[in-house]
Each structure stands twice: as structure tokens, then as C-alpha cells.
C-alpha positions in Angstrom: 63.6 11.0 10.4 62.9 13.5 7.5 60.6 16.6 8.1 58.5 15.0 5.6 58.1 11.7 7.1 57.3 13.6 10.8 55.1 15.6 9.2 53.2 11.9 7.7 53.7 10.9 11.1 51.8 13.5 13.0 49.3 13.8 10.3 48.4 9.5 11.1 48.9 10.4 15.2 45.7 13.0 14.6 43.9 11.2 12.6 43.7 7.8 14.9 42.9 10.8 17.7 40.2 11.7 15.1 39.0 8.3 14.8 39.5 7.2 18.4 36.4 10.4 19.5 34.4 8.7 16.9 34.6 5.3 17.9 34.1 6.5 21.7 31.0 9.2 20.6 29.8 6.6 18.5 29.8 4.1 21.1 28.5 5.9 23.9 25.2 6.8 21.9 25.0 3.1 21.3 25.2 2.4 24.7 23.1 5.3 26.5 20.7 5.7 23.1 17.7 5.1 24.9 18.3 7.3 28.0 19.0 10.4 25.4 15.8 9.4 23.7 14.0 9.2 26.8 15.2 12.8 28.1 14.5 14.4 24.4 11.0 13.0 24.2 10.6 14.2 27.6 9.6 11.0 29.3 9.6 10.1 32.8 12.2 7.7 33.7 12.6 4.2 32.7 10.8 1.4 34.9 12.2 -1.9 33.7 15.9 -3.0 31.6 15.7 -4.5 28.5 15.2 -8.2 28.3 15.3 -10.2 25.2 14.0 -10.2 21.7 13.2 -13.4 19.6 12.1 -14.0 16.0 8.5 -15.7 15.2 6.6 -17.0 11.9 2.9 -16.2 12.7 0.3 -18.6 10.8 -2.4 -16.6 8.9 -5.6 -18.0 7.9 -4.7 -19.4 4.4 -1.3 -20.5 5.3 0.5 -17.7 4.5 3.3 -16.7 7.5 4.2 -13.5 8.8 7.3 -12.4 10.8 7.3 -10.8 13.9 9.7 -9.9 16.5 8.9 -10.0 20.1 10.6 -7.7 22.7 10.4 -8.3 26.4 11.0 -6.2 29.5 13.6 -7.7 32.0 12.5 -10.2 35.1 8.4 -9.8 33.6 6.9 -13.1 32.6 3.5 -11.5 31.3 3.2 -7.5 30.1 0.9 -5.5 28.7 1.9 -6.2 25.3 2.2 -3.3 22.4 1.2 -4.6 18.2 3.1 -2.8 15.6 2.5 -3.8 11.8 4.9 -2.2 9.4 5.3 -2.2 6.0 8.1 -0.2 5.6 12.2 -1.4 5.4 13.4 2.1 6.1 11.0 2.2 9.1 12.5 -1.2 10.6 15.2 -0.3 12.6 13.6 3.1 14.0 10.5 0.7 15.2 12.3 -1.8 17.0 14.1 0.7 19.1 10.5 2.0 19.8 9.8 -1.5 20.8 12.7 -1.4 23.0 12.2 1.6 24.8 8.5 0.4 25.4 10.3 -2.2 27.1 12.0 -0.1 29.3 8.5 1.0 30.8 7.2 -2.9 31.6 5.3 -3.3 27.9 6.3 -6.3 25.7 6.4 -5.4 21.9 5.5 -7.1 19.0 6.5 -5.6 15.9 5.5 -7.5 12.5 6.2 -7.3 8.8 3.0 -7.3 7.2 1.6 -9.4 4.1 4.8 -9.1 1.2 6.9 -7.1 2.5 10.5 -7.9 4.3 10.4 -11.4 5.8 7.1 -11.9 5.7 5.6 -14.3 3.2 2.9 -13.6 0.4 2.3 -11.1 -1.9 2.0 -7.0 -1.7 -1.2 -5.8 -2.2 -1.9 -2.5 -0.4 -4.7 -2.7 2.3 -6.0 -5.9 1.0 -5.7 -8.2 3.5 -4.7 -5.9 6.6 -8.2 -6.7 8.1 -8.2 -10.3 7.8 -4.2 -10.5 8.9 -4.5 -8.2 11.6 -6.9 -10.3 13.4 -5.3 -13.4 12.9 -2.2 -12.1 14.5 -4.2 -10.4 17.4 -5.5 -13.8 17.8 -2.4 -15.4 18.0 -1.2 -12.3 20.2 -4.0 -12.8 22.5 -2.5 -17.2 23.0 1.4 -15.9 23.6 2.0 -16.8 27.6 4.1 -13.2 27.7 0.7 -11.4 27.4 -0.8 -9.9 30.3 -4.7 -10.0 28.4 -4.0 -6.2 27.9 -2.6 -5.2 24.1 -2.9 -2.1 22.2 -1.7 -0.3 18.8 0.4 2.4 17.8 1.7 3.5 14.4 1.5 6.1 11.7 0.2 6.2 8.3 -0.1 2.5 7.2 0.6 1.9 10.1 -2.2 3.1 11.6 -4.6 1.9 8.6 -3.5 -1.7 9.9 -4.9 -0.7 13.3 -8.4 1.1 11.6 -8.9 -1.7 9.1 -10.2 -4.2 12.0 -10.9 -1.6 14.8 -14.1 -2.8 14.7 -13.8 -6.7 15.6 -10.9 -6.7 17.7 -11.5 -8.8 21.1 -11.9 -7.9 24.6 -8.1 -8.3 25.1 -7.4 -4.9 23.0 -7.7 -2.3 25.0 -7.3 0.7 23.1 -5.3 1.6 19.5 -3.2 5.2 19.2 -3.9 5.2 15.4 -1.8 9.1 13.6 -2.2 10.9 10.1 -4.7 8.6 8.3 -8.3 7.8 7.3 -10.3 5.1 5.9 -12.4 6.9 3.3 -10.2 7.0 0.9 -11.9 8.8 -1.5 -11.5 11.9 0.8 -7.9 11.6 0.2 -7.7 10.6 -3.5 -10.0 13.5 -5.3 -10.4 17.1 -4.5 -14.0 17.5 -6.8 -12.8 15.7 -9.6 -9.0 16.2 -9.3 -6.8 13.4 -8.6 -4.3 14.0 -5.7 -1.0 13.1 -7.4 1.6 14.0 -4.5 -0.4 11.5 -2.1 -1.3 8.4 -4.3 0.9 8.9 -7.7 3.9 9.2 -4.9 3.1 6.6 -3.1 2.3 3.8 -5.9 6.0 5.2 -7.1 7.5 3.9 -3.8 5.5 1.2 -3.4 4.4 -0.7 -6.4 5.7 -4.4 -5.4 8.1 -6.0 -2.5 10.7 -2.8 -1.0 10.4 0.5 -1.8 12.0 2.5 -4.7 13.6 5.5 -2.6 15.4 6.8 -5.9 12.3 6.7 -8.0 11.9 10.7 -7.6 12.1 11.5 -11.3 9.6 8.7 -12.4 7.0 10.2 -9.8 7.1 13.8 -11.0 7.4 12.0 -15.1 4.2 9.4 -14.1 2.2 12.7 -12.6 2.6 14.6 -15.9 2.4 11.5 -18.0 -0.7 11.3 -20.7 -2.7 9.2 -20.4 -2.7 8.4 -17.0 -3.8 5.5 -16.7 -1.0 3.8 -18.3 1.7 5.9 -16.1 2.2 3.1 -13.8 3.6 0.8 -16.9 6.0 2.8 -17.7 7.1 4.5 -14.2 6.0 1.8 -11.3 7.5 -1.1 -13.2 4.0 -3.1 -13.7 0.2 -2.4 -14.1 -1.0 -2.0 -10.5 -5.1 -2.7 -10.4 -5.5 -0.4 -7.3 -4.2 2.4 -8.7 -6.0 2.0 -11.4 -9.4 1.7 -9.8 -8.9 4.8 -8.4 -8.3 6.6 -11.3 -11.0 5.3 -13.1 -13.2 6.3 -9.7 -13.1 10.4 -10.0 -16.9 10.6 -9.1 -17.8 10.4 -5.8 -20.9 7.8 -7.1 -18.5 5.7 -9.0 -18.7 1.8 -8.6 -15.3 1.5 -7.0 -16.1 3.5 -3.5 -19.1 1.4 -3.5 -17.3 -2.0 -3.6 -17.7 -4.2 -0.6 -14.2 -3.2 0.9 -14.7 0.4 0.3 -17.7 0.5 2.2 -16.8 -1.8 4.8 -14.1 0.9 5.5 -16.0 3.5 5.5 -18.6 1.4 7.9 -15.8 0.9 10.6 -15.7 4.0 12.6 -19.2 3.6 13.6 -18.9 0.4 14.8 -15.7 0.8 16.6 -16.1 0.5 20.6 -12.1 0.4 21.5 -11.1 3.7 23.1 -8.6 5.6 20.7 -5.8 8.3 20.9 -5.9 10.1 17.5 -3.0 12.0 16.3 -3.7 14.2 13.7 -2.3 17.5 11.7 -3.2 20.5 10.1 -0.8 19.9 7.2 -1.5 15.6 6.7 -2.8 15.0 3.6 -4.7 12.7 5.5 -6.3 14.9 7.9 -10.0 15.6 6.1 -10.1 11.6 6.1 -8.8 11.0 9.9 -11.5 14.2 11.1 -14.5 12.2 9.0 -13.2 9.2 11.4 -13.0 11.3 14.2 -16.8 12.7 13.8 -18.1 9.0 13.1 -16.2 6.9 15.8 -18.4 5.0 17.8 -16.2 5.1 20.4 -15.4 9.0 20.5 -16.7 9.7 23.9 -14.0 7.0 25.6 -11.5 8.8 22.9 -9.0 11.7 22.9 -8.0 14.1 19.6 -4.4 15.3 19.0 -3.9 18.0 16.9 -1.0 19.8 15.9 0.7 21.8 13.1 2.7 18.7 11.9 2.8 17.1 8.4 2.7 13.2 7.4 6.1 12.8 9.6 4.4 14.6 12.8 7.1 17.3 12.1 6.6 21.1 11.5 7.5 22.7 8.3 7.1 25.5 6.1 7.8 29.3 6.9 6.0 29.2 10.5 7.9 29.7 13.5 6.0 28.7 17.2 6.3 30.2 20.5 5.3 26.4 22.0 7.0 23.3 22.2 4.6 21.5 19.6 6.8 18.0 19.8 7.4 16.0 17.0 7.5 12.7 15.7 5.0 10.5 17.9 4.0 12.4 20.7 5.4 9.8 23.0 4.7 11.6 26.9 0.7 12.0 25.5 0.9 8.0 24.2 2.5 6.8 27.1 0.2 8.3 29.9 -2.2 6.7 27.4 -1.0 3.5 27.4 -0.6 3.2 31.0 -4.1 4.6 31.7 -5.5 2.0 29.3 -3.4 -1.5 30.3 -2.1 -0.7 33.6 -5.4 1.7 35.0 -3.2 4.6 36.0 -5.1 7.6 36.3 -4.6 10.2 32.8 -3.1 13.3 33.7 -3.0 15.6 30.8 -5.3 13.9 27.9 -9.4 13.8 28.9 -12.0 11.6 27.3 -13.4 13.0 24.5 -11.7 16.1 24.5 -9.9 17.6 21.4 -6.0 19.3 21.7 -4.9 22.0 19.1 -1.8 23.6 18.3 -2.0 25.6 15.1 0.4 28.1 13.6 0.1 31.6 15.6 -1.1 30.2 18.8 0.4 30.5 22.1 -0.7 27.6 24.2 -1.9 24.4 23.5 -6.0 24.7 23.9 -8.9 22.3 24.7 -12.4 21.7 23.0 -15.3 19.8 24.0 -16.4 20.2 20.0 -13.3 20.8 17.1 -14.6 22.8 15.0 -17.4 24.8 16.5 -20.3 24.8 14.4 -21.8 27.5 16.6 -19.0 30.2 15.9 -20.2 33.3 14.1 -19.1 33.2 10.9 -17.4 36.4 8.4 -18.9 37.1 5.0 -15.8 38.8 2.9 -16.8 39.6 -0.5 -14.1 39.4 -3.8 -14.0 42.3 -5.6 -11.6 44.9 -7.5 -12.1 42.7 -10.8 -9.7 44.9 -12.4 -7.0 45.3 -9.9 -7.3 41.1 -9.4 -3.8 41.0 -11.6 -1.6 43.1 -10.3 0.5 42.8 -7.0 -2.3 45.2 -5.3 -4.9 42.5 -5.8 -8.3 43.3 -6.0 -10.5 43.3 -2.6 -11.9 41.2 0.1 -14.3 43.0 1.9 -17.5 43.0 4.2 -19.5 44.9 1.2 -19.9 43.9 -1.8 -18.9 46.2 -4.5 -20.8 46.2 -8.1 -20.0 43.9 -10.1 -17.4 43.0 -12.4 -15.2 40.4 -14.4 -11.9 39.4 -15.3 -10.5 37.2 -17.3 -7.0 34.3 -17.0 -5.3 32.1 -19.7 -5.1 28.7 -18.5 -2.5 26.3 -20.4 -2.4 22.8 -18.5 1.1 22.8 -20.5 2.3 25.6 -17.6 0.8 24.5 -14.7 1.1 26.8 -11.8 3.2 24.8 -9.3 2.2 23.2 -5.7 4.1 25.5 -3.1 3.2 23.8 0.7 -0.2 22.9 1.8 -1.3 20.0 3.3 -2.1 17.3 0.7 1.6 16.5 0.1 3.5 12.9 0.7 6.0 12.8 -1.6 8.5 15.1 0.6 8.3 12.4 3.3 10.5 9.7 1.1 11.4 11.7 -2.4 13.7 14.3 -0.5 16.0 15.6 -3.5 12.2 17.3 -5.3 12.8 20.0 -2.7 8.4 20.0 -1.8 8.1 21.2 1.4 4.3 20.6 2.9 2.7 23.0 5.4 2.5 26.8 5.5 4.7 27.9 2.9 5.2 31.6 2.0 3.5 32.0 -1.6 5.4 35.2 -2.6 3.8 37.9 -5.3 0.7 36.2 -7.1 1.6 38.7 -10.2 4.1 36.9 -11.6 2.0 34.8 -13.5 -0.6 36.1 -15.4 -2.8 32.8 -14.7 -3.2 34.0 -10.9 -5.7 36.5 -9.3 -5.6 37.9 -6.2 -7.8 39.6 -3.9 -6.9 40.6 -0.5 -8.5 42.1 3.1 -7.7 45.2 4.9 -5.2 44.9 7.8 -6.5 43.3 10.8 -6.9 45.9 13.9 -6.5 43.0 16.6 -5.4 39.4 16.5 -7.7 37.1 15.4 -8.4 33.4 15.3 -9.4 31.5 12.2 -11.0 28.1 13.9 -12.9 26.2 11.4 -13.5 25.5 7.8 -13.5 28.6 5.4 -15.6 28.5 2.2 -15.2 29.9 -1.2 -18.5 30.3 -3.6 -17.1 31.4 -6.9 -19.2 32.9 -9.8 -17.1 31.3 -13.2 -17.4 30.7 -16.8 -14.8 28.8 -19.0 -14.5 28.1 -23.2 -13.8 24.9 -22.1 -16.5 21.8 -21.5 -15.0 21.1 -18.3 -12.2 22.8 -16.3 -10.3 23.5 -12.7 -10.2 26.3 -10.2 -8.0 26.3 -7.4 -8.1 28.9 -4.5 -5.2 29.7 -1.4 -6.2 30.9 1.5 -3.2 33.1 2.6 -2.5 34.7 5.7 0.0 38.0 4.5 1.7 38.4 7.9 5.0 39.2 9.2 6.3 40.0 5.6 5.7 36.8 4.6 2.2 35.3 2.7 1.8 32.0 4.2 -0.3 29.4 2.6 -3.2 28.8 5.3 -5.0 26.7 2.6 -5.8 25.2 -0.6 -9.0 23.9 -1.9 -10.4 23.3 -5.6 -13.1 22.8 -7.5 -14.4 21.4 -11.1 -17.4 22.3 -13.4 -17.8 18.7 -13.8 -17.8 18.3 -9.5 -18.9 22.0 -9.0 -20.3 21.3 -5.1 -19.6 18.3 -2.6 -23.4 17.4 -3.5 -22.3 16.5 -7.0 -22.1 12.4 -6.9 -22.0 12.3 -11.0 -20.1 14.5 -13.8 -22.2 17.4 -14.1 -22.2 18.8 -17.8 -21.4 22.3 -18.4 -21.8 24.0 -22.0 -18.7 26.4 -22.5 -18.9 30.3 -21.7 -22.0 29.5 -19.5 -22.1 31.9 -16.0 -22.3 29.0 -13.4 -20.6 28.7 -9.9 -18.5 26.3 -8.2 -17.8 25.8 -4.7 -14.6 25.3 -2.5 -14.4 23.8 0.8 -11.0 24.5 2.7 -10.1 22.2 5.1 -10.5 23.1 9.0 -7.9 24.6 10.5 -6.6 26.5 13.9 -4.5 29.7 12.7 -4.0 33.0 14.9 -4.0 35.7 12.8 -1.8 38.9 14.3 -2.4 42.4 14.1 -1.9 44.4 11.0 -2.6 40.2 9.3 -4.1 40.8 5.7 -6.1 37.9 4.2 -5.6 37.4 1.1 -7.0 34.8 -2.0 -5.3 33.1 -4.9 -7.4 32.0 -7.8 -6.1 29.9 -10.4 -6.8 26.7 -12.5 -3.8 24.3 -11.4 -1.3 23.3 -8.8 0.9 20.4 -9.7 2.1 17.8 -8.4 -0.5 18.2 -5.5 -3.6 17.8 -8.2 -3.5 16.3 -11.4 -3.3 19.4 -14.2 -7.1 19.6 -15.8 -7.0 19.0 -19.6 -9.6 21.4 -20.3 -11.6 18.3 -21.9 -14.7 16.7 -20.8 -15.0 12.8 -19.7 -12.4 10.9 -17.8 -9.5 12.6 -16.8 -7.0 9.4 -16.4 -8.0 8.6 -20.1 -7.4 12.0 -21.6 -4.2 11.9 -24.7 -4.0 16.1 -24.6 -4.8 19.2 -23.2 -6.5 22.8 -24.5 -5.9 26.3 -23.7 -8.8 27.8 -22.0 -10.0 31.7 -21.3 -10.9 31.6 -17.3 -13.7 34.3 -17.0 -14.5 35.1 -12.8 -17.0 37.0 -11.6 -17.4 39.3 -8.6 -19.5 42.2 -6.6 -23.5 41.8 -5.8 -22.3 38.7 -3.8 -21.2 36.4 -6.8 -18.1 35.6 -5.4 -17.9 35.4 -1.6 -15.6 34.1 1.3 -17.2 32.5 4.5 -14.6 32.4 7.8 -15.1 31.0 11.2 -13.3 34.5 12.7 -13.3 35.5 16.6 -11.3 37.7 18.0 
């Protein structure tokens, strides 16, 4: 044999070695898959084998049928039995080996492919006819000889707005729902006072807009987002008119028709009348999470309930430019929803979650801590005033302090051609399917405002100890614009360990200057007025030597649509206008409110 043919030889001998590790590596996480789950979500061990899974058609109401999947626990002839409605294909395969591992603690699992979607029948309209479908399958459920009488929910996002949509007429049978990262206002999670949330909805009808999902349809998301007019985006980016999208364009006022519709405010009614005992799952950086806390503070059953919250995103995961000294988990917090589960439908005792108690995790804590009320209302709150109008554009910033100083104005250029981009926060989506578009949600560091010209800053004096930002901060803002009608958005930053994290962002309009305002309010051009911006709550330890600090600007895209600078109708708007930004501050025109403690 020639050199070069031993040489071939050895090279083939390596790589069927090569190949042989990854068949075996590949194989044995096949096989033991559920036991290295088990031991990385931190689970006790498993009860029960694995039985069987089988397919089903589910009769609906009007004939339509929807497939489901049953999974069964070894040797059990009836289980506590665990409802899962997706409407996701990439979610599939990750929820049936949920299903199965459920199995592995004595729970059957039924996981189904709601209305349109996979193998189901019918056709996709969003939210529709979840209320209506859901109860005909829980009815069906509630027949199946495999069930014990005891089911419950579980499920993120849509999945959970399956669970929400009939919380409130579910039968005795259901014994409690684990619903994570969504609400059913959604008007609290569409509009920020007048500005459309583009990297939530705009994303979302992207991915979505009929049967499967468009995981490659990254570029039309950012091109529909920036497209004018907006309302006609979704021909030329989502492949078809889509009337929900739409109506929610059209429905920028908080009075407008649509949020008074008969769904909408059957929605909105359910909390309130909702009696099954829930485990919420919320976090600090969902885009979600003003919507889920408005269910939270409304739920009729609240006192039987428990809150979760952590500093996740829409995935459950953290992100951003935070590191933690805790173990916050990740994904669904499986040990907290299993001790739930088997508290609910099998009556063993909980250990670590309490009825009607709230967890928090937020960026800077140490431990995991518990409240009877989340937020506080009876905290003492911290007046910072804005001032140094004339320092506001360079890297110094201007001030935040306890005293107001005398007053002042400056001035920023606002071209809606330029928009200053969305960097973290918690009102994105689009990073959970449109990965290549590099937008990373939670708190992100911002950086040196003074490299735009459009951005003013203002910032506190070093904090002497650590300090603990528990609540919702608010932002009164004394403006003036040559425009009819125009944006401000503020950041709450936390400068802190060289770094100048985003705590949060909030905005405001002149047309939707307050949350009072249910109707366009008109505003004549270079008229002194004031707007008002409500942050978010949140649970952030500040350390010592911590400097707060405040962005001001009039844009922050793709999170919120880029104001034209016009008056009327934003989705409807052909153009945009330049507008002179004038802000105002000393004598207490422009002030910051804080829930501090020390």
C-alpha cells in the first residue's frame, strides 16, 4: 500500500471513530433525555415510566376537529390529567417531551393543536375562538376514562391566553391553570399613550399571519414597522390583509370602539370572575407584564393564587448586560409548577409557593423575596427634580436632584426619518423568533446619550448605600413641540458597575398626554403643556456609588412606531415632519417620582 493510500486509510479509520462517539452521544441523550432534564430543572425524581401516546380528532361545537395527542403514565388507568393548547410548529416537539416527562410523575397529558394550525382543522384567526374551543375540549377532556376528574393548564404566551380566555367558565373538574408572560387587555400591550408597539404585534402578525409560521420573515418585520402608511403594511409584508391587525391600528385611543367590542370586553371582564386557583409566571422584561400584573390585581381568584416574578423576558430566560448572584431558573419554572400541580390534583401539602403571596427576583438582588402586596403602595416615595437645562446634551448630563433648581429650557431636533433605535427594555418579541435582527430585550447597557443630538440626559449624584427601586417610577415632563402632535420617550437608567443599564422605558404623546386621556387631545404647536410617563413596576437593587440617570428623546424603533409629527391617525399617516423638541425644567416642571428604600 502507497503512503498516500494509508494516509486515506487512517483519515476514513478516524472519521468512522468520529462518527461512532456521535452516534453513541447522540443516542445515549435519546435514551436518558428525560433523566438529564429532570436533574437540570432540578426535580425530584421520577415516579412513574412512560406509557403510551395516541392520536385523537376532538369534535368542536360547529363541526370543526382538532388534534390532540394523549400521553399516559405506565400501569395508571386514570391520572390527573395536564391540557396544553399550542399554536406553535416549532413549539411541538419541545411540548410533547414536556408531556412526557409529566408522565414520568403519574399526570396524563393532553397536548392539542388549536383552531388552524398543524393538524388541526379550520381556519387561523388569532384569539377568536380559543374561548369557545377550549371549553369544548375541556368538556371532552372532562368524558376521557384516563381522567382522574382532576385537570389543569400550563403554557406560555398563547399558550396561556388559551387558558385565560375561558378561566372563567371552566368546570369543577379544573382545578387550577399555571398561565406565564401574558394578559388579556390587550390594549395594555398594543399602545404606550398613543404609540403602537411594533416589536410585539407588527412581529408577531409577521410570523403569524395564516397557517405556519414565517421564521425567515425578519426583513419584512423591520420593512412593515417602517412602512407608510401603516395600515397597508400587512399587504405587502404579511402576504394578505389581516382584519385584527388592522383594528388595532385603527384603535390608538384608549376610548376607541374596538376595545369596547363585545370580545374585548369580555376579556377584560375575565379576571374578575375567575374562581380557579392560578400560578402566574411573570417577568420584569415580558412585553406582556403591565397586561399579566392588571390580571394579577383583578383576579377573582388571587387569594387561592401565587405570583412568580423574575428577571426573565417572553422565553422565561435572562438577558441583557445583568449578571445574578441567584439561581433565577429559566424556561418554565418546572420545581415551583410541579409542587403546584401536585398540591392542586393530588392534595400534597405546597412547600415553597404560599397562597396569595408574590416571589421576586429582579436584577441586583440577592435572594429570592416574598410580599403579601407587589408593589407597595405604602412605600415612601423620592421626588428627584431634572435640571442643568444646559448641560442636558453633553456626556455630563444635566441634573437629577432632591431640589429643584431655577428654571430653564433646552431644545432637540426630532426627524422621524432618524429614529433613535430600541436598545433592550421589556416591550420586545421579535428576538424570541427573528434571531438574525440581533434585539436583545431586558436590561441592556445604553452607552453615552451624547452621541445623538436628539437625546438629553440628566443624571443623580452617586448613591451612598444600596438601594432598592420596588415599584413604578413616574416622569411629569413640562414640553412644547412646532408640531400638532408629537412623541417623548424617557429611560430610566441605572449607571452602575461601568455600565448604564436600561431599568426602563416609558413614553408619552401630546395627543395621549396622561393615562386619563380616553380621546386625542388637541395641542396647538409651541404651546408649554406637560405630559406624563408611567414606567412600568419593577424590583432593581441599586449598589453603592449607583447613579440614576434619564434619557429623553422622541423615538425608539422598532419597540414604538416612529411619530410623524402630524396630527390624526397615526396608521393612516403618508409622511413625516421635522420638529424642534423644547423641555422644560427647575421650579418643579419636570420631576421624577421613585419607590426608593434603602
Amino acid at each position: 500500500m502507497t503512503k498516500y493510500g494509508r494516509l486515506v486509510r487512517r483519515v476514513f479509520k478516524w472519521l468512522a471513530v468520529i462518527v461512532a462517539v456521535v452516534v453513541f452521544v447522540v443516542a445515549t441523550i435519546a435514551i436518558f433525555r428525560d433523566e438529564l432534564f429532570r436533574r437540570q430543572a432540578k426535580l425530584p425524581a421520577f415516579t412513574h415510566e412512560f406509557g403510551s401516546s395516541s392520536d385523537v380528532m376532538v369534535p368542536m361545537r360547529d363541526g370543526v376537529k382538532l388534534h390532540a395527542e394523549v400521553f399516559q403514565p405506565r400501569g395508571v388507568e386514570k391520572a390527573p390529567t395536564i391540557l396544553v393548547r399550542n399554536p406553535y410548529i416549532p413549539l411541538r416537539a419541545l411540548e410533547r417531551f414536556q408531556c412526557k416527562v409529566m408522565t414520568r410523575y403519574g399526570y396524563a397529558c393532553v397536548l392539542q393543536d388549536v383552531r388552524g394550525q398543524m393538524d388541526s382543522e379550520g381556519e387561523w384567526q388569532p384569539i377568536i375562538n380559543e374561548r369557545n374551543d377550549g371549553l369544548d375540549t375541556v368538556a371532552w377532556l372532562v368524558a376521557q376514562p384516563f381522567v382522574d376528574g382532576n385537570i389543569a393548564m400550563r403554557g406560555p404566551s398563547y399558550l396561556t391566553c388559551v387558558q385565560l380566555a375561558m378561566a372563567d367558565q371552566l368546570p369543577p373538574q379544573v382545578k387550577t391553570l399555571v398561565p406565564s408572560v401574558f394578559g388579556v387587555d390587550f390594549r395594555l400591550s398594543s399602545y404606550e399613550r398613543g404609540l403602537f408597539r411594533h416589536d410585539l404585534l407588527t412581529a408577531w402578525a409577521t410570523l403569524m399571519p395564516e397557517r405556519g409560521m414565517r421564521l425567515t420573515a425578519s426583513a419584512d418585520y423591520l420593512k412593515a414597522a417602517a412602512y407608510l402608511p401603516a395600515m397597508e403594511a400587512d399587504e405587502h409584508f404579511m402576504t394578505k390583509k389581516l382584519p385584527w391587525y388592522r383594528d388595532i391600528l385603527s384603535a390608538e385611543a384608549p376610548g376607541a370602539a374596538y376595545w369596547h367590542t363585545e370580545q374585548q370586553r369580555t376579556f377584560r371582564e375575565i379576571p374578575g370572575k375567575t374562581t380557579v386557583p392560578m400560578l402566574f409566571i411573570a417577568g420584569f422584561f415580558d412585553p406582556f407584564f403591565a397586561a399579566q400584573m392588571d390580571v394579577w390585581n383583578r383576579l377573582g381568584s388571587r387569594a387561592e393564587s401565587s405570583l412568580v416574578i423574575g428577571p426573565w423576558n417572553h422565553l422565561n430566560m435572562t438577558s441583557g448586560d445583568v449578571t445574578y448572584d441567584v439561581d433565577t431558573g429559566r424556561l418554565d419554572p418546572w420545581p415551583l409548577m410541579l409542587e403546584w400541580f401536585d398540591h392542586h390534583l393530588k392534595g400534597k401539602p405546597l412547600v415553597t409557593l404560599k397562597k396569595g403571596e408574590v416571589r421576586t427576583l429582579g436584577p441586583g438582588d440577592h435572594v429570592w423575596r416574598t410580599h403579601l402586596e407587589w408593589p407597595d403602595a405604602t412605600k415612601p416615595v423620592t421626588t428627584l427634580h431634572l435640571g442643568g437645562a444646559e448641560a442636558s446634551q453633553a456626556c455630563s448630563g444635566g441634573t437629577l436632584d432632591a431640589a429643584p433648581t431655577t428654571s430653564a429650557s433646552t431644545t432637540y431636533v426630532f426627524d422621524p426619518k432618524d429614529p433613535v433605535p430600541s436598545r433592550g427594555g421589556a416591550a420586545m418579541l421579535s428576538f424570541a423568533f427573528f434571531r438574525s435582527l440581533g434585539i436583545t430585550p431586558g436590561p441592556v447597557d445604553q452607552g453615552d446619550s451624547c452621541a445623538r443630538g436628539d437625546v438629553l440626559t440628566f443624571k443623580g449624584a452617586p448613591l451612598t448605600e444600596e438601594t432598592k427601586l420596588s415599584g413604578a417610577a413616574h416622569l411629569t415632563l413640562s414640553v412644547s413641540s412646532t408640531a400638532p402632535d408629537t412623541a417623548f420617550v424617557a429611560r430610566l437608567i441605572s449607571e452602575q458597575d461601568g455600565k448604564a443599564l436600561l431599568i426602563r422605558e416609558g413614553a408619552a404623546t401630546l395627543a395621549f398626554p396622561t393615562a386619563q386621556a380616553m380621546e386625542a387631545q388637541p395641542y396647538t404647536p409651541g404651546t408649554p403643556t406637560s405630559v406624563e410617563v408611567d414606567f412600568w413596576p419593577i424590583e432593581w437593587v441599586l449598589p453603592k456609588g449607583a447613579k440614576l440617570r434619564v434619557d429623553l428623546t422622541s423615538s425608539s424603533f422598532p419597540v414604538l412606531h416612529t411619530h410623524s409629527n402630524r396630527a390624526g391617525p397615526w396608521a393612516t399617516q403618508t409622511g413625516a415632519d421635522v420638529a424642534t423638541q423644547t423641555v422644560r425644567v427647575g421650579d418643579g416642571s419636570s420631576v421624577l417620582t421613585l419607590p426608593l428604600t434603602l
